[in-house]
C-alpha positions as CSV (number, residue, x, y, z in Angstrom):
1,X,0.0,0.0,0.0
2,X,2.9,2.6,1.1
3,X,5.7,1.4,-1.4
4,X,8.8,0.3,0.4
5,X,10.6,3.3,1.3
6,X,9.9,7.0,1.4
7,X,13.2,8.4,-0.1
8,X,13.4,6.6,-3.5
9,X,11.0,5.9,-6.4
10,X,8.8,3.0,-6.3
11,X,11.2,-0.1,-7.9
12,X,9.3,-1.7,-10.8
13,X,10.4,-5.1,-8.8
14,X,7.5,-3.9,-6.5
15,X,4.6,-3.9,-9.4
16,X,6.3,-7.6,-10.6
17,X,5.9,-8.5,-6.8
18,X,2.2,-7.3,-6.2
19,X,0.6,-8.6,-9.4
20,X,2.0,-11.8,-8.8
21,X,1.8,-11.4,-4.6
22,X,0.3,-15.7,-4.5
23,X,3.0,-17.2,-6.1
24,X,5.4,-14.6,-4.6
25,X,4.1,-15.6,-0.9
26,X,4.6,-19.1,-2.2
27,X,8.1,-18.6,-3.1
28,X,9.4,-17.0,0.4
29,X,7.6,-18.9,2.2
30,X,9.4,-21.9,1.4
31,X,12.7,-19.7,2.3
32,X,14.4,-20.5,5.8
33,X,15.1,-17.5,7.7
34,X,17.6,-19.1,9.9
35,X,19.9,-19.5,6.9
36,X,18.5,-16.7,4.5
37,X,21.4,-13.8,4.0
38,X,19.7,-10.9,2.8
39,X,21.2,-8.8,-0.4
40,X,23.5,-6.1,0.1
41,X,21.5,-2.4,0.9
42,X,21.5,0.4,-2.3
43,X,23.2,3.8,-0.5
44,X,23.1,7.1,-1.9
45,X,23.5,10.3,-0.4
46,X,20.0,11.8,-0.1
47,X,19.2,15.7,0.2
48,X,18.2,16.4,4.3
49,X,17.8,20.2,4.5
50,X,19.0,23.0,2.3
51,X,22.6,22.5,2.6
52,X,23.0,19.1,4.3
53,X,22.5,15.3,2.9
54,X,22.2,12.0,5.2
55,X,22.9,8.3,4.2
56,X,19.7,7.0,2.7
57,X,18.9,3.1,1.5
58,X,16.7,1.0,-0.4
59,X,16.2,-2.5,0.5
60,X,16.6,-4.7,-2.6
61,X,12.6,-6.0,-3.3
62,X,11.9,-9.7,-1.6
63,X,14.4,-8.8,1.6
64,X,11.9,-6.1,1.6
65,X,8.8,-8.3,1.7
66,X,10.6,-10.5,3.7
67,X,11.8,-8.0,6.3
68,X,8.5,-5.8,6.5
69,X,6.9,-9.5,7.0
70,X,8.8,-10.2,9.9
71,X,8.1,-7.0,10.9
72,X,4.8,-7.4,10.9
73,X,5.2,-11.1,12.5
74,X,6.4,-9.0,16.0
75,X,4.7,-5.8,15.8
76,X,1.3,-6.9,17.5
77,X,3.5,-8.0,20.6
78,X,5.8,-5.5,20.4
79,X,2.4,-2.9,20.5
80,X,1.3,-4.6,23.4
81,X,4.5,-3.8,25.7
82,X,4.9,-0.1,24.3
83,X,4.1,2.8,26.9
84,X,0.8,4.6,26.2
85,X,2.0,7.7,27.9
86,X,4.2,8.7,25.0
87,X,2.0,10.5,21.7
88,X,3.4,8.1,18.7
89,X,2.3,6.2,15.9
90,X,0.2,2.6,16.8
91,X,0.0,-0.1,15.6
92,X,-3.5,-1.1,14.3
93,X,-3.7,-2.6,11.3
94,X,-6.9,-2.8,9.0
95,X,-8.2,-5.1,6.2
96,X,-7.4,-2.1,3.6
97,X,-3.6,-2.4,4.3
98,X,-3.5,0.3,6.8
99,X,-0.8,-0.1,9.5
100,X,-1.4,2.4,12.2
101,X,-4.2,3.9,14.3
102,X,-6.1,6.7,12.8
103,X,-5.9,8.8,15.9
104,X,-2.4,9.1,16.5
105,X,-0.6,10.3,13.0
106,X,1.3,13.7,12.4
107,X,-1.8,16.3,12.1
108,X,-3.4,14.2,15.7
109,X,-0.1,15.8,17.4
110,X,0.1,18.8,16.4
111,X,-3.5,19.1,17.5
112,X,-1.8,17.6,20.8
113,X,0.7,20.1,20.8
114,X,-1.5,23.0,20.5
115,X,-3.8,21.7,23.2
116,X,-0.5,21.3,25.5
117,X,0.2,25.1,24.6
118,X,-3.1,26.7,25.7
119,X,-2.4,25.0,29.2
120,X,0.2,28.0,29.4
121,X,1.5,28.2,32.9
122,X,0.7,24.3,33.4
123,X,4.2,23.9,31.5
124,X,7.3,23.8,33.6
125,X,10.1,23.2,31.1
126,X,10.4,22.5,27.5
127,X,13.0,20.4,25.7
128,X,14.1,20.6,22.3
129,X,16.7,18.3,20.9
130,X,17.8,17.3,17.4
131,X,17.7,13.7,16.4
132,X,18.9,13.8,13.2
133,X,21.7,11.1,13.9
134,X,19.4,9.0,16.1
135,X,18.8,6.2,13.7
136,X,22.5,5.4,12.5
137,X,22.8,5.4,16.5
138,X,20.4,2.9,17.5
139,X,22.7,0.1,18.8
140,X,21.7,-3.6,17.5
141,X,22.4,-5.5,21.5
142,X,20.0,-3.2,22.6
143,X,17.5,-3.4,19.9
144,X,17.7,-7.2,19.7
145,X,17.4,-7.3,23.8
146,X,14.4,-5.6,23.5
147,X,12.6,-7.8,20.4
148,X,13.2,-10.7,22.3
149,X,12.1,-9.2,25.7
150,X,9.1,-8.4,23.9
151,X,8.4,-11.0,21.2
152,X,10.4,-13.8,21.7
153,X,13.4,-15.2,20.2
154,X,11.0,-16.6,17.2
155,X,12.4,-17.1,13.3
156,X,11.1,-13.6,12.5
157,X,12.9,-11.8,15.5
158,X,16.2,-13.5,14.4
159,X,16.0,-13.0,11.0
160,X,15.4,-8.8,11.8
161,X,18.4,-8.9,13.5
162,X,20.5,-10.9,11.3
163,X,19.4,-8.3,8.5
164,X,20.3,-5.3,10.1
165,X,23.7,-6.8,11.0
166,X,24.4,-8.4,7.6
167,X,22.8,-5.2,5.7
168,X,25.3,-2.5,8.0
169,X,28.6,-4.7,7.2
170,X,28.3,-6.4,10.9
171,X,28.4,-3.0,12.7
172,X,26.6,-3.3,16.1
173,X,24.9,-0.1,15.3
174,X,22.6,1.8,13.2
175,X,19.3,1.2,11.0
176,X,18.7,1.6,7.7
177,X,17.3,5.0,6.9
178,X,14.3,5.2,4.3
């Protein structure tokens, strides 16, 4: 429904994939993701503000479906053990493809923000800080911890964590950004 990353153009690998999804899910299905090693990321320096870039990547197409699978695999556990006090996107999906709760997207926060700022005096302190490094920081021990504290140390959580190691040249740190 979304495409599989927002920095790059949609892959024509994707439209081959979707019109022929059934024998596709057939396909990976039979693959084993204990021994699966996932293709090497596409990088490219990607435009960030006016006069700065960041380190974007495209997945190549079935580690995608493969990876946003096992993704999916974890996410309604992982859902279940996040803190509701924090205002962030949720995981709900629907039967039209839709991943995340209608009430808690971009425009829902800003309308929480606002709300927040007419308390006026109610607000002790503010923080700003600037994340832009934040997902090339993320460190795997702690991310992998974390999926396994929360969803077990199933096929699908393994094979996540195998990807982002094998995918970041065995770096114990960082995501893939797009």
């Amino acid at each position: 429904k979304y495409g599989d990353n927002d920095i790059f153009p949609p892959l024509l690998e994707m439209q081959f994939l979707t019109d022929r999804k059934d024998v596709v899910a057939q396909e990976l299905a039979k693959i084993d993701l204990h021994q699966h090693r996932p293709i090497s990321l596409a990088e490219s320096l990607v435009p960030k503000s006016k006069f700065g870039f960041r380190l974007g990547h495209q997945i190549y197409p079935t580690d995608s479906v493969l990876f946003t699978a096992a993704t999916l695999t974890v996410a309604g556990d992982i859902e279940k053990r996040r803190s509701k006090s924090a205002f962030s996107y949720r995981f709900e999906p629907k039967s039209d493809g839709d991943l995340f709760s209608s009430n808690h997207r971009y425009r829902d926060w800003l309308r929480y923000q606002q709300g927040a700022l007419s308390l006026g005096d109610a607000i002790g302190q503010v923080v700003a800080t600037d994340i832009a490094d934040f997902y090339g920081r993320i460190y795997h021990h702690r991310l992998e911890n974390c999926l396994v504290d929360y969803a077990g140390k199933s096929a699908a959580t393994m094979y996540i964590v195998g990807c982002l190691r094998d995918w970041l040249s065995r770096q114990s740190f960082g995501i893939p950004v797009g």
